[in-house]
TIVO-2410 file (N, C-alpha, C; in nm, 3 decimals):
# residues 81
REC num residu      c1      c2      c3 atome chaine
REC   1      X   0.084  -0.117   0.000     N      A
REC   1      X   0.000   0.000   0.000    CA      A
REC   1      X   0.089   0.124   0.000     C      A
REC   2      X   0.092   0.219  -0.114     N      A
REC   2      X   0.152   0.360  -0.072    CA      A
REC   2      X   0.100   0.416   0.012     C      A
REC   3      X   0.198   0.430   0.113     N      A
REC   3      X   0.176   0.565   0.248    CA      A
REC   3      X   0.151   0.671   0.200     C      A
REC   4      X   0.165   0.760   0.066     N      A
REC   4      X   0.179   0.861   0.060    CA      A
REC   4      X   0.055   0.926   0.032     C      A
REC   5      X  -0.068   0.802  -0.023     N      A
REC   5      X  -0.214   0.802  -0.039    CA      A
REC   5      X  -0.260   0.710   0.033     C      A
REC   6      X  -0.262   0.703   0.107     N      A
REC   6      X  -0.372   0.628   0.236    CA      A
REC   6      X  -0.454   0.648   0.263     C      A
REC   7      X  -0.538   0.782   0.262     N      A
REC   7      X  -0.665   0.874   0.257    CA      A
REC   7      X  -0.673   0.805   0.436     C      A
REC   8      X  -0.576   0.776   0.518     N      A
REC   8      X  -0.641   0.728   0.641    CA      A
REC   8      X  -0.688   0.582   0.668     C      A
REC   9      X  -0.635   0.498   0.541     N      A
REC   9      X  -0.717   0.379   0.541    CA      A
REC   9      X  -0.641   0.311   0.645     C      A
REC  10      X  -0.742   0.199   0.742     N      A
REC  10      X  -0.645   0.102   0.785    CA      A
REC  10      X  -0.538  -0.029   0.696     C      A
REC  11      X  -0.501  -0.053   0.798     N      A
REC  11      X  -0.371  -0.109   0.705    CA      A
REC  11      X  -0.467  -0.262   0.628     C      A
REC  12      X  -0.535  -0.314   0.706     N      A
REC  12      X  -0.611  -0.446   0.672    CA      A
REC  12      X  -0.673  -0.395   0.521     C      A
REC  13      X  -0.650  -0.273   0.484     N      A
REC  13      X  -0.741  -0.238   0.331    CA      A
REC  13      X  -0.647  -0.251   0.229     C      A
REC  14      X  -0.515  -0.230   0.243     N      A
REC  14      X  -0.408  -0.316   0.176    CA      A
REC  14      X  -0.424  -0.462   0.132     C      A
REC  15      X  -0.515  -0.532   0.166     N      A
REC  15      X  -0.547  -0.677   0.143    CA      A
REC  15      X  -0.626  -0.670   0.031     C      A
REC  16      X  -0.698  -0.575  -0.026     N      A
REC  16      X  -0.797  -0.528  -0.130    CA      A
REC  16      X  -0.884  -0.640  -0.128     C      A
REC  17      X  -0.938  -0.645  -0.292     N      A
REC  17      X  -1.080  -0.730  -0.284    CA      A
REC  17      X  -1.081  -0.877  -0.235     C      A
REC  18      X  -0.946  -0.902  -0.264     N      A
REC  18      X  -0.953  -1.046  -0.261    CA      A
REC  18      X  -0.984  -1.131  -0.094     C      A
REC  19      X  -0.885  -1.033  -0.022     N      A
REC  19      X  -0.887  -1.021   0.138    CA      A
REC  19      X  -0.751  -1.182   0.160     C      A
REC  20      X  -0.759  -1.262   0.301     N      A
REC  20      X  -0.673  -1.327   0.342    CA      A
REC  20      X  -0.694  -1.449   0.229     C      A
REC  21      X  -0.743  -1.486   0.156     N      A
REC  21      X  -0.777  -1.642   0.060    CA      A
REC  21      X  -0.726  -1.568  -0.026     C      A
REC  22      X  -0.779  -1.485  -0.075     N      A
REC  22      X  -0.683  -1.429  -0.205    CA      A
REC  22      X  -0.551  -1.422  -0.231     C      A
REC  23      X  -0.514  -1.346  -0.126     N      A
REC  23      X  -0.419  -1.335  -0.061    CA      A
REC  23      X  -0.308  -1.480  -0.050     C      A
REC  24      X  -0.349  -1.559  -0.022     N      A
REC  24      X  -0.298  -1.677  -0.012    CA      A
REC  24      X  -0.279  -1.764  -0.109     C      A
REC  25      X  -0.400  -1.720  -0.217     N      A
REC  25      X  -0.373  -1.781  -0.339    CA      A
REC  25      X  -0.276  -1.720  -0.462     C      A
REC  26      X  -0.282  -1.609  -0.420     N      A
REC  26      X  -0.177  -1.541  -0.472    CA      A
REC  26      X  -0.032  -1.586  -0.478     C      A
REC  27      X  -0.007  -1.602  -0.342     N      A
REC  27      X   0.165  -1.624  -0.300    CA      A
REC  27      X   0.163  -1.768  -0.286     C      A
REC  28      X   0.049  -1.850  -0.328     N      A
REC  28      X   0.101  -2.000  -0.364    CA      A
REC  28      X   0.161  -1.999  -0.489     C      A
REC  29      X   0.061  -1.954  -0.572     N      A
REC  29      X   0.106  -1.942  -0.709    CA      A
REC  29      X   0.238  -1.864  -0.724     C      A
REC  30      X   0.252  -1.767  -0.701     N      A
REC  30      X   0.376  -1.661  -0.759    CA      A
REC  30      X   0.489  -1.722  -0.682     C      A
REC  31      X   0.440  -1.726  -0.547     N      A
REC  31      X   0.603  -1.744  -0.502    CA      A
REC  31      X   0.622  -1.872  -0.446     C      A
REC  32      X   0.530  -1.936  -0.403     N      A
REC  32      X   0.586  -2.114  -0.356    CA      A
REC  32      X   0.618  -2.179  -0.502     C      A
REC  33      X   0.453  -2.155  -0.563     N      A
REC  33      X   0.515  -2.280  -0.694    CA      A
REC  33      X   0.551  -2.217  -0.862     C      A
REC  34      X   0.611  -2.090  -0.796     N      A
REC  34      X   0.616  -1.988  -0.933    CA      A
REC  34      X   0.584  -2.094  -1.070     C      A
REC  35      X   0.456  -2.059  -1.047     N      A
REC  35      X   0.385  -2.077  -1.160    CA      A
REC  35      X   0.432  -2.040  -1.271     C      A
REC  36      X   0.435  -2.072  -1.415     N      A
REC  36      X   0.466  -1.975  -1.546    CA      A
REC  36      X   0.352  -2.037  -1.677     C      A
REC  37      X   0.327  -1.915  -1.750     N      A
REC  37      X   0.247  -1.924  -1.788    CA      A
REC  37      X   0.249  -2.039  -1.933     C      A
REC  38      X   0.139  -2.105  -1.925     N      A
REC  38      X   0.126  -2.241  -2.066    CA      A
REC  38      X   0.137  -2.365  -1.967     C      A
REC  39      X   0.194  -2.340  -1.830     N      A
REC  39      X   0.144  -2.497  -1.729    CA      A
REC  39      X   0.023  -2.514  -1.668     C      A
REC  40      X  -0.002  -2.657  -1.641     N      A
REC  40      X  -0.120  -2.685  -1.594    CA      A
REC  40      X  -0.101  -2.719  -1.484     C      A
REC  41      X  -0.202  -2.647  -1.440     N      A
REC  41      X  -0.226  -2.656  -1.270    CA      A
REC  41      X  -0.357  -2.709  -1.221     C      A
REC  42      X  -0.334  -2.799  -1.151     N      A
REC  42      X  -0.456  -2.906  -1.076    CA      A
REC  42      X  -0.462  -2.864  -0.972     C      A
REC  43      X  -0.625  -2.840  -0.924     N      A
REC  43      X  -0.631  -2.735  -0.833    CA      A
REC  43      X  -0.767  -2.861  -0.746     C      A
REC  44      X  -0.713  -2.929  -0.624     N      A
REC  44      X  -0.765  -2.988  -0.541    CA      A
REC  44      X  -0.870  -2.921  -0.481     C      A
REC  45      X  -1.003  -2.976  -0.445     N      A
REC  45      X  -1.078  -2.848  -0.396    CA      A
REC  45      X  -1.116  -2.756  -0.451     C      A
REC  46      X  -1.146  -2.747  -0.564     N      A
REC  46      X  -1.143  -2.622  -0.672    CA      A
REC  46      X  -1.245  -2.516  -0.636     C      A
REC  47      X  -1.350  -2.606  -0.543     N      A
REC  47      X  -1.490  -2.527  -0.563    CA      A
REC  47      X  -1.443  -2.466  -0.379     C      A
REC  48      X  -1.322  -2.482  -0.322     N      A
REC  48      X  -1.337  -2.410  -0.176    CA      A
REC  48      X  -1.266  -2.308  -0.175     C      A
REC  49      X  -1.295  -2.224  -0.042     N      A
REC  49      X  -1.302  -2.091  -0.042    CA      A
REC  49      X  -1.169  -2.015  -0.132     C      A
REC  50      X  -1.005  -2.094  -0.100     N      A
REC  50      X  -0.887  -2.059  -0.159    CA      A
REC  50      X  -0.918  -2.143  -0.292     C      A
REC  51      X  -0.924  -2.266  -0.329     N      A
REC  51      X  -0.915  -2.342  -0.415    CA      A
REC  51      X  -0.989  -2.214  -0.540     C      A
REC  52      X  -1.133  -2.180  -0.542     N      A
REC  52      X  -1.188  -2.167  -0.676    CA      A
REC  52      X  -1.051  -2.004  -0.665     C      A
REC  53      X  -0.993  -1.934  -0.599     N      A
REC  53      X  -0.930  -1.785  -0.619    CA      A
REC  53      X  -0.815  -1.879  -0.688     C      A
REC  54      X  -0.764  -1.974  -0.666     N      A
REC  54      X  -0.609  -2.020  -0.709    CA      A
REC  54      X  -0.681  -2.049  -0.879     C      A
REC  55      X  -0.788  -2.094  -0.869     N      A
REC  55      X  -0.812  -2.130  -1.017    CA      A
REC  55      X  -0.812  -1.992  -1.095     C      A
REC  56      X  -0.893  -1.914  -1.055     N      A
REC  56      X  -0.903  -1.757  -1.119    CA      A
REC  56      X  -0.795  -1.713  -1.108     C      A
REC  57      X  -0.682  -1.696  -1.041     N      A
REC  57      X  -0.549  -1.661  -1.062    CA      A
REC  57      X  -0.481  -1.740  -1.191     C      A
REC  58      X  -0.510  -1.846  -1.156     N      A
REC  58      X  -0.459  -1.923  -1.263    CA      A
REC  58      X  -0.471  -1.869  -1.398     C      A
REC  59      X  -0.532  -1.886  -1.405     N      A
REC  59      X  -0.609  -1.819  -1.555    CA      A
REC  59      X  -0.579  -1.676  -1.578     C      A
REC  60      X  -0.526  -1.616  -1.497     N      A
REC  60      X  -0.558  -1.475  -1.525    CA      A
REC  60      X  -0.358  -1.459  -1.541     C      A
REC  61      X  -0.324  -1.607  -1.471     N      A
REC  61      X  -0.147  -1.601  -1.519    CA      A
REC  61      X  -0.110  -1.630  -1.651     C      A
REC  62      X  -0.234  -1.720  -1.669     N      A
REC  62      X  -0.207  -1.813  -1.824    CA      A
REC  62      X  -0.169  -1.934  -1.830     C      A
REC  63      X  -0.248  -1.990  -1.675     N      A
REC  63      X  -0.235  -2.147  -1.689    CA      A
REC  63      X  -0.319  -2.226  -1.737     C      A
REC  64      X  -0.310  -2.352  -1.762     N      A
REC  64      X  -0.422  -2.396  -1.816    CA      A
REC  64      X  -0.485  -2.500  -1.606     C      A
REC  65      X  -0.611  -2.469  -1.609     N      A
REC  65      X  -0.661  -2.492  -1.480    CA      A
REC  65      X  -0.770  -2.630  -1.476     C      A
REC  66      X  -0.726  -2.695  -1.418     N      A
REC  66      X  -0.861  -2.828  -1.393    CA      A
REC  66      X  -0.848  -2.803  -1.240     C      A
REC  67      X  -0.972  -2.829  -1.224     N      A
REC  67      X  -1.014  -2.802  -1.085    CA      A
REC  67      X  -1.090  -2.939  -1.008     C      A
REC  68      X  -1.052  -3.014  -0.946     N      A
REC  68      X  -1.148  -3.147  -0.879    CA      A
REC  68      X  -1.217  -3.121  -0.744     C      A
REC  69      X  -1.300  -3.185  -0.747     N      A
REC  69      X  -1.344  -3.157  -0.597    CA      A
REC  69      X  -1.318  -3.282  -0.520     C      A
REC  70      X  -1.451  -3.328  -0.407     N      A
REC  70      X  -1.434  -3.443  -0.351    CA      A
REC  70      X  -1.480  -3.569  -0.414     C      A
REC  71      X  -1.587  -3.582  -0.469     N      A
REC  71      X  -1.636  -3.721  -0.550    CA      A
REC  71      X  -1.542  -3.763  -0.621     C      A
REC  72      X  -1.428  -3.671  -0.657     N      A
REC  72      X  -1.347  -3.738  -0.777    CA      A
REC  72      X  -1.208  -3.729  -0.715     C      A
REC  73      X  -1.209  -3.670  -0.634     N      A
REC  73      X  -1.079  -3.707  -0.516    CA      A
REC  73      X  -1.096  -3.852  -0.463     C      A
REC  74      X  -1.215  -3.873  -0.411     N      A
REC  74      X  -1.234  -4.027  -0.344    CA      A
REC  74      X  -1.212  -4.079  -0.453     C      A
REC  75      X  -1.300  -4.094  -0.536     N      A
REC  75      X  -1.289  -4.184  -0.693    CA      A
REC  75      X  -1.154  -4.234  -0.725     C      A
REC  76      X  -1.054  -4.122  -0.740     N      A
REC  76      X  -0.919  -4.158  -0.745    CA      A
REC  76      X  -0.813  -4.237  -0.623     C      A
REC  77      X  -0.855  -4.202  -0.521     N      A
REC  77      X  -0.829  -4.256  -0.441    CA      A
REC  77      X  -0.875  -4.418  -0.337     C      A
REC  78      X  -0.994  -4.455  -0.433     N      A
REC  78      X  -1.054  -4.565  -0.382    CA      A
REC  78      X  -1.173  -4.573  -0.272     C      A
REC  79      X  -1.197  -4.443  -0.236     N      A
REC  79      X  -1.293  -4.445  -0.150    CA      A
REC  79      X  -1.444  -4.482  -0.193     C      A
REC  80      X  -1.521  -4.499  -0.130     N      A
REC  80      X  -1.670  -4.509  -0.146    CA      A
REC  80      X  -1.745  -4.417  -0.103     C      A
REC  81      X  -1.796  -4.374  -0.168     N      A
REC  81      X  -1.894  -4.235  -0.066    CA      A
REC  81      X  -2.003  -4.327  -0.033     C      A
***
């Protein structure tokens, strides 16, 4: 956040729209698994609260994104629902 325009905001408004999940999906992508753009990224959970922002990041890096949830997590894994 520039200090030099803050209009007074608290500091938590530096987090902008996305807020703490965004936030988190952000710095998985960029800086744990520096992502680059034309890879595919499998996104566990796709439809939860961080999971569907990592997918929209995704995309907005230029990955190509599949997203699974749980029926097809068990599925792969042998479970029975």
């Amino acid at each position: 956040m520039d200090s030099s325009n803050n209009n007074n905001l608290p500091k938590s408004a530096g987090l902008g729209v996305l807020g703490h999940t965004g936030l988190t999906a952000h710095i998985a992508l960029t800086k744990l698994a520096k992502a680059q753009p034309g890879e595919t990224l499998v996104v566990s959970s796709g439809a939860g609260q961080v999971g569907h922002l990592v997918g929209q990041i995704g995309k907005i890096l230029g990955l190509h994104v599949i997203g699974v949830n749980k029926p097809i997590v068990a599925l792969l894994h042998g479970i029975t629902l």
